[in-house]
C-alpha positions in Angstrom: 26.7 20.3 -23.0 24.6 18.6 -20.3 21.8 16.3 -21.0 18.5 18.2 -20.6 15.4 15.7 -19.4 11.6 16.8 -19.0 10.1 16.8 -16.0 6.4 16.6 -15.4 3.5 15.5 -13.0 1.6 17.2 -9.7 4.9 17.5 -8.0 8.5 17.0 -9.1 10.6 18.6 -6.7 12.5 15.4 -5.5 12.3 14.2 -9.2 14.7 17.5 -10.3 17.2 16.9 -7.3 17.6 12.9 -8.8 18.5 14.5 -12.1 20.8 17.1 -10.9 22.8 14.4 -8.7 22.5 12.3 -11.9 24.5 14.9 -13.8 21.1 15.9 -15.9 19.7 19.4 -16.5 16.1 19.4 -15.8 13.3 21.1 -17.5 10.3 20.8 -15.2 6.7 21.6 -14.8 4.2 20.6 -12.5 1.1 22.1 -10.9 3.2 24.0 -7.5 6.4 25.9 -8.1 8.2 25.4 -5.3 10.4 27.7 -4.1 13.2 25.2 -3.7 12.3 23.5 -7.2 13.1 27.0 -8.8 16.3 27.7 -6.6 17.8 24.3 -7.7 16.7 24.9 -11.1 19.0 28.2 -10.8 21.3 26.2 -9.6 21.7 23.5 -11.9 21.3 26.0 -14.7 17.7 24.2 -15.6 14.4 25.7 -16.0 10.8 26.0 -15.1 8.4 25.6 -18.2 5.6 26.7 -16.3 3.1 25.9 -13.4 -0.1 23.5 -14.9 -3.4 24.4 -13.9 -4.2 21.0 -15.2 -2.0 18.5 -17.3 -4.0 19.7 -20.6 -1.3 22.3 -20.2 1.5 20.1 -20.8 1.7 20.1 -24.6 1.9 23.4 -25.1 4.6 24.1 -22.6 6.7 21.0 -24.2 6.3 23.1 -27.5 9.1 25.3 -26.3 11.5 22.4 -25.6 13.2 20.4 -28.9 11.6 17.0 -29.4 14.5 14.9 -28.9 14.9 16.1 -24.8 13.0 12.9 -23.4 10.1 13.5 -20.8 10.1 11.3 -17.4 6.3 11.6 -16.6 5.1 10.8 -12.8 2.6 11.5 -10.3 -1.1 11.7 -11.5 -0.5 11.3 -15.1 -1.5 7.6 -15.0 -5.1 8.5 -14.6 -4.4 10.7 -18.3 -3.5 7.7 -20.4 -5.3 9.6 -23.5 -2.5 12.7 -22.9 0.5 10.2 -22.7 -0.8 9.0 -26.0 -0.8 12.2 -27.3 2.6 13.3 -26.2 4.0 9.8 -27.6 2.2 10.5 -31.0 4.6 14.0 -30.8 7.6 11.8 -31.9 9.2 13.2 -28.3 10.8 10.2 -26.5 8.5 9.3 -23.5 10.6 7.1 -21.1 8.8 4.3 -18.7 5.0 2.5 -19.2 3.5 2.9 -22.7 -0.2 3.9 -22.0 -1.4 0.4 -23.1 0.5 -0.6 -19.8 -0.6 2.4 -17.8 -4.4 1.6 -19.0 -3.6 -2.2 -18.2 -2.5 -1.9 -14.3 -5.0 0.8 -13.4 -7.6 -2.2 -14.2 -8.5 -3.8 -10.8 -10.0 -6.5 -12.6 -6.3 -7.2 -14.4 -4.6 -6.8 -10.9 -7.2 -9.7 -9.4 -6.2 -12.1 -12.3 -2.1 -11.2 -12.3 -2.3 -12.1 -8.1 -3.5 -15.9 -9.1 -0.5 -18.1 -7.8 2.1 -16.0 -6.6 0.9 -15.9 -2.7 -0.3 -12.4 -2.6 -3.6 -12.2 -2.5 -6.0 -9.3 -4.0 -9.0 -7.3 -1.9 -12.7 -7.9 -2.9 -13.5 -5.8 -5.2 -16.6 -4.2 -7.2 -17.9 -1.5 -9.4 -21.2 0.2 -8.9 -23.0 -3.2 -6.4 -26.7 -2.4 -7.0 -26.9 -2.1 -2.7 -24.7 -1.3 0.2 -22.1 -3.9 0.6 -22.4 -5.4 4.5 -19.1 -5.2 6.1 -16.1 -2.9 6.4 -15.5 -1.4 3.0 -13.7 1.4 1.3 -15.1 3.8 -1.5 -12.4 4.5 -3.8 -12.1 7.2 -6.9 -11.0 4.9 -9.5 -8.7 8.1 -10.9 -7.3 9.5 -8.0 -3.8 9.2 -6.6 -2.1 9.5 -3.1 -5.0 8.0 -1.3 -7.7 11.7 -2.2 -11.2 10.6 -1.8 -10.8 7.3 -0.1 -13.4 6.7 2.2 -14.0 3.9 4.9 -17.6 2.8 5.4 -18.4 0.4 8.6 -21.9 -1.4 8.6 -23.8 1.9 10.6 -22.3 5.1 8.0 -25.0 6.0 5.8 -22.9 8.6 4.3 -21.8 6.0 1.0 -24.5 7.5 -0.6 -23.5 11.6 0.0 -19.8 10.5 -0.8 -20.6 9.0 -4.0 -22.5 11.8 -5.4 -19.0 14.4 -6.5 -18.3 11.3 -8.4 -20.9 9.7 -10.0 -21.8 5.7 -10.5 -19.0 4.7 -12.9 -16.2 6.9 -11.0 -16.1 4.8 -7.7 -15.1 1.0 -6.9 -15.8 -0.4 -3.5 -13.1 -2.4 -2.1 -12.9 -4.5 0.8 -11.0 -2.7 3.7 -7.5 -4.9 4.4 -6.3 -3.9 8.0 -2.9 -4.2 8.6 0.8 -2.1 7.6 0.7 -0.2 4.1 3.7 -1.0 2.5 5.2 0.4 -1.0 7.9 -1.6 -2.8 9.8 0.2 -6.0 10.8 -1.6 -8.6 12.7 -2.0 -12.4 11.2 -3.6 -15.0 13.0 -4.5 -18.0 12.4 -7.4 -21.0 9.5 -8.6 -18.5 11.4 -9.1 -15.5 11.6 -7.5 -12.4 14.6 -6.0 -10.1 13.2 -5.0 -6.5 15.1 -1.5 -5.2 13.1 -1.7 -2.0 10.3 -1.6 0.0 9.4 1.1 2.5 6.6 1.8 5.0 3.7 3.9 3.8 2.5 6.5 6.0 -1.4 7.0 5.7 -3.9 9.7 7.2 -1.5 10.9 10.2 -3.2 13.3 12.4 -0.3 15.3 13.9 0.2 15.9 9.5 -2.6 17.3 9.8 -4.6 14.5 7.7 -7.5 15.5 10.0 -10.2 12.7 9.3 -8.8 11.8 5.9 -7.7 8.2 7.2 -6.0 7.0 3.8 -4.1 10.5 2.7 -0.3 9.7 2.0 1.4 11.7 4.3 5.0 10.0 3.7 7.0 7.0 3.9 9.7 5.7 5.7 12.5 3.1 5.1 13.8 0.6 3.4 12.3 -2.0 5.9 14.0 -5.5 5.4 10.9 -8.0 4.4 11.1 -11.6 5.3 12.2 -13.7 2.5 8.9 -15.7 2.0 7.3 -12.3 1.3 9.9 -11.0 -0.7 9.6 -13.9 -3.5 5.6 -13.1 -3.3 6.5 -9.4 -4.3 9.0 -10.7 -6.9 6.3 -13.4 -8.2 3.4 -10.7 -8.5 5.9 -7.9 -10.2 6.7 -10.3 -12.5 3.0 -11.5 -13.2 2.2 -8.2 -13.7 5.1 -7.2 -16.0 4.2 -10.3 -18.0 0.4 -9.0 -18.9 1.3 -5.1 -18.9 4.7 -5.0 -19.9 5.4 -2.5 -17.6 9.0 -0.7 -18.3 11.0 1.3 -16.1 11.1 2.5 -12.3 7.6 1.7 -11.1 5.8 1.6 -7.4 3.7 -0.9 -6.1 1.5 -0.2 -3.2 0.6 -3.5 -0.3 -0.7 -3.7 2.8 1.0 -6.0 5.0 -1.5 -7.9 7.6 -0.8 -11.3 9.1 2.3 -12.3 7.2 0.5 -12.1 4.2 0.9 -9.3 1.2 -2.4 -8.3 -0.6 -1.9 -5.9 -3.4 -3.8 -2.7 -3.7 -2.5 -0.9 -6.6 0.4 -0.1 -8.9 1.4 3.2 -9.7 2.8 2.9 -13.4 5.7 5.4 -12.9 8.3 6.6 -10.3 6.7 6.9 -7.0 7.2 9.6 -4.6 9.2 7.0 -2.6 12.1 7.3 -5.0 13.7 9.6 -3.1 14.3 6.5 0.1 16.4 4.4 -3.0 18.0 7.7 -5.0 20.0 9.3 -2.2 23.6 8.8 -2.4 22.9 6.9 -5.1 23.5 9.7 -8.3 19.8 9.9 -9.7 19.1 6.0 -9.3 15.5 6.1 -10.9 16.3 8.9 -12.6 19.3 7.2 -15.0 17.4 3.9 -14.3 14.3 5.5 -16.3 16.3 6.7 -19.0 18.1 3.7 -19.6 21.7 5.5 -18.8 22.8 2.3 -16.4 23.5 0.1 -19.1 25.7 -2.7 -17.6 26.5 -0.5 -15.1 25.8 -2.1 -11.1 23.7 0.4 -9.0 26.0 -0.9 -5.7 22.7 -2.9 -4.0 19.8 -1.5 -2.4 20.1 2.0 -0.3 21.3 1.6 3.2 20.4 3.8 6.6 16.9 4.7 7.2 15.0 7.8 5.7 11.5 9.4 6.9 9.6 11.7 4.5 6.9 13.4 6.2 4.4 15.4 4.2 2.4 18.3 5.9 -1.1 18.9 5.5 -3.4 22.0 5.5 -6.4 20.8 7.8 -10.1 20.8 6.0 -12.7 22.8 7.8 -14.0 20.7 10.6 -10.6 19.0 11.4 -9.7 18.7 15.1 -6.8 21.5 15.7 -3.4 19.9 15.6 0.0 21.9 16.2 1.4 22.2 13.1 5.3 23.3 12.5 5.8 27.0 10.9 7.5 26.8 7.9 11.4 27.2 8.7 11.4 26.7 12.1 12.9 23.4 12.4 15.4 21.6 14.3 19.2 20.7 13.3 18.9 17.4 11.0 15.4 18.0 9.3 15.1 19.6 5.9 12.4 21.0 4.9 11.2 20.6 1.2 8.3 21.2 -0.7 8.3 24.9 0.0 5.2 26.8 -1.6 5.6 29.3 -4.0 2.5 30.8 -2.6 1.9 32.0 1.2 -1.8 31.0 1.1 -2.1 27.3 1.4 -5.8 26.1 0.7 -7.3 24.3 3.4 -6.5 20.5 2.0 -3.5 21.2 0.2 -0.1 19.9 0.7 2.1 22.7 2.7 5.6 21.3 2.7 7.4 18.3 3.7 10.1 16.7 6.0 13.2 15.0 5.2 15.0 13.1 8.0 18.3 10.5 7.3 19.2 8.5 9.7 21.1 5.3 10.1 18.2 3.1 11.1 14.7 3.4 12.0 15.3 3.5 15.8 17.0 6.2 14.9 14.8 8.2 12.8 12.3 7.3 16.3 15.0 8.8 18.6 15.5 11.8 16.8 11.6 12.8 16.6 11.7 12.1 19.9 14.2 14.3 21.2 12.8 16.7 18.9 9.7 16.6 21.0 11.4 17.5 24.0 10.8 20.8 23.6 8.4 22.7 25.5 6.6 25.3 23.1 4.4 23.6 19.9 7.1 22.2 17.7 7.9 20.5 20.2 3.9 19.0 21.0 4.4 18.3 17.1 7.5 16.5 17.4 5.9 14.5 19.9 2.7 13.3 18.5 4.7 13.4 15.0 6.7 10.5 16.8 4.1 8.7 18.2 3.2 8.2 14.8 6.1 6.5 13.7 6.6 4.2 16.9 2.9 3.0 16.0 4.0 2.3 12.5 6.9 0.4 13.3 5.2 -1.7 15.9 2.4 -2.2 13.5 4.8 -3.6 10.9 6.9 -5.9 13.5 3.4 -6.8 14.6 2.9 -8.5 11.0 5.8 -10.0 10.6 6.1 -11.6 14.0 9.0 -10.0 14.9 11.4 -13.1 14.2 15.3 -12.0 13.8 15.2 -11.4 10.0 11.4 -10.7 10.0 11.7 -7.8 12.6 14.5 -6.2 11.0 13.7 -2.8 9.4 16.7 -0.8 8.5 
């Protein structure tokens, strides 16, 4: 019989197609349905629990599934440490972070002490200043994932104080805005060491995604991009630091941005990252049997070759500029699409689908958006401004890194 694994979190799509290429049966819930989550669920011979309206749902839809099938939790459960406590107190295996360790990292004051001698350095940082900060700063939810809510606030906005009201005082921290390249390295963490899988480029607020004004909104990543070695030893030094005061355990994301050859840490996600996907194709499941400990000695054959580009597709906000935006299925030879709603009513703000593009390098993955683009009609004016992105991105990061031979390389 195959080896059922739970599934849950917003989204868990890409999660399922790790399992099934990891020989597992997954039996998944999470807060979309997508159309292509249930047809490889009928596939694989899996199931769907159920669609969450919020993850106070999740108990009772485990209560259907026996108590030994383990649960891999990810996106947006690490701002429900009280539920993963409760779901460990079932007696049902719960693989990755305990929530001590999710509780632990989601502390920016713990992030700001772990930094302290490993080279990367940590963003100024506060919680409820008794005036407006002077300078360029961001207002951040402090539970919020995937960049939802984050605002930048230059010397002249007077809106901090409008944008703060949804949230309240003790629900926001201020953080000094970093310019530079967001970067997201995944990593392993066992017995309080750390085993990098990669690093990828993080693609943030992209207008032709139809981010709209929503400048920090994930909308993607793209890689693995080859860091110079002096940085690579600062991510290894800070994962470490970090798994040393959390004991973080299991497949775990860590989000950077990259400016001036230095790293500065912005958060860590305390469970597989929607990044996986970059490090798990053609690699059977990697996080996947990774998080539930089914490598044993086993090598994973090094860190994931070629070049991959997930792009994530907004529904624009009222008062977005108009961007062209693809039409679900019309797509050109090489791209699958993924993500595909359940529902044909999207609301305004909500994710509508992504992108997947494989290529074997980043100029690539450029050359193919671009020729994309070369049609006349609006997939086309898509593809193009879609590829404009990227090309900024990847200039952005050899910008950084001073494009020596091994600092320029990306894929």
């Amino acid at each position: 019989m195959t080896e059922q694994v739970v599934l849950a979190g917003a989204s868990v799509r890409s999660l399922a197609e790790s399992a099934v290429a990891a020989g597992l049966q997954p039996l998944c819930c999470d807060f979309f349905g997508d159309r292509d989550l249930l047809q490889l669920l009928e596939f694989s011979g899996g199931r769907f629990l159920g669609r969450l309206q919020s993850f106070a749902d999740l108990p009772g839809l485990l209560r259907a599934v026996p108590a030994d099938v383990p649960l891999v939790w990810s996106g947006g459960l690490e701002n429900a440490p009280d539920l993963l406590e409760e779901l460990c107190r079932s007696g049902r295996p719960i693989t990755g972070c305990a929530p001590a360790a999710v509780r632990a990292v989601r502390n920016w004051r713990n992030l700001c002490r772990w930094v302290v001698g490993t080279g990367v350095r940590f963003p100024e940082t506060m919680a409820c200043p008794a005036g407006r900060p002077r300078g360029d700063w961001l207002l951040k939810p402090e539970r919020s994932a995937g960049g939802a809510g984050v605002l930048r606030l230059a010397d002249a906005d007077d809106s901090w104080a409008r944008a703060s009201e949804p949230w309240g005082a003790e629900g926001l921290l201020w953080q000094r805005r970093v310019p530079g390249t967001p970067i997201s390295m995944v990593f392993f963490f066992a017995g309080g060491r750390a085993v990098l899988l990669g690093a990828s480029l993080q693609f943030c607020g992209w207008r032709s995604l139809g981010a709209g004004t929503r400048e920090f909104l994930w909308c993607g990543n793209g890689g693995p991009i080859c860091l110079p070695q002096a940085l690579r030893q600062q991510a290894m030094a800070v994962a470490e630091s970090i798994a040393a005061g959390a004991d973080l355990r299991g497949v775990c994301g860590l989000d950077f941005v990259l400016s001036g050859q230095e790293l500065w840490l912005l958060e860590v996600n305390p469970r597989i990252p929607a990044s996986h996907w970059i490090y798990d194709s053609g690699q059977r499941g990697l996080s996947l049997r990774l998080q539930l400990g089914r490598l044993e000695r086993q090598s994973w054959g090094g860190q994931a070759e070629g070049f991959r580009v997930q792009l994530v597709v907004w529904s624009p906000q009222e008062g977005d500029p108009e961007m062209p935006l693809p039409v679900s299925g019309a797509f050109p030879a090489g791209i699958r699409q993924a993500d595909v709603p359940a529902d044909e009513t999207v609301q305004p703000g909500a994710p509508v689908f992504s992108l997947l593009l494989e290529t074997d390098s980043a100029a690539g993955a450029l050359q193919s958006m671009q020729r994309f683009g070369e049609s006349a009609d609006a997939g086309g004016l898509f593809w193009r401004n879609a590829a404009a992105e990227l090309a900024a991105e990847l200039q952005s990061f050899r910008v950084q890194v001073r494009s020596g031979a091994e600092a320029g390389e990306i894929a």
